[in-house]
Residue, then its C-alpha position, 0 to 999 in steps of 0.5 A: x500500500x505505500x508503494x502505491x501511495x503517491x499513485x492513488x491521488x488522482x488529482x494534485x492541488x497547487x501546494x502539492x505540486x509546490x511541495x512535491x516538487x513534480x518535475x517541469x514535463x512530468x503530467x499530472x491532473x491538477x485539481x482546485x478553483x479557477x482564479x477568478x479573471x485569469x481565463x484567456x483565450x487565445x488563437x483557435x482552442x489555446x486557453x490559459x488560465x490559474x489554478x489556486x487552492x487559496x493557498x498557492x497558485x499554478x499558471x496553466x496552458x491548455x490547447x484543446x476543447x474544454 
């Protein structure tokens, strides 16, 4: 059971990702709250926006349907 620990979360809220220091590249689902007024669309389905759990913030790109 620990070794499938950190496999089991299905989603990593912004201080997880700042505290387990998930690597630039590696994909992961991050779960929390659009920060409000950070929605931006950009050419075709690019969209960027940030996602906060009140306590920190991750900026995100998104190219696809939401």
């Amino acid at each position: 059971m620990f070794a499938l620990k950190d496999s089991v979360v299905f989603f990593h809220t912004p201080s997880d990702v700042t505290e387990k220091k998930i690597a630039p590249g590696e994909r992961f689902r991050l779960g929390g709250l659009v920060a409000q007024g950070t929605v931006k669309r950009g050419e075709g389905t690019a969209v960027t926006f940030t996602v906060t759990d009140t306590l920190k913030e991750i900026p995100v790109s998104f190219v696809g349907v939401l």
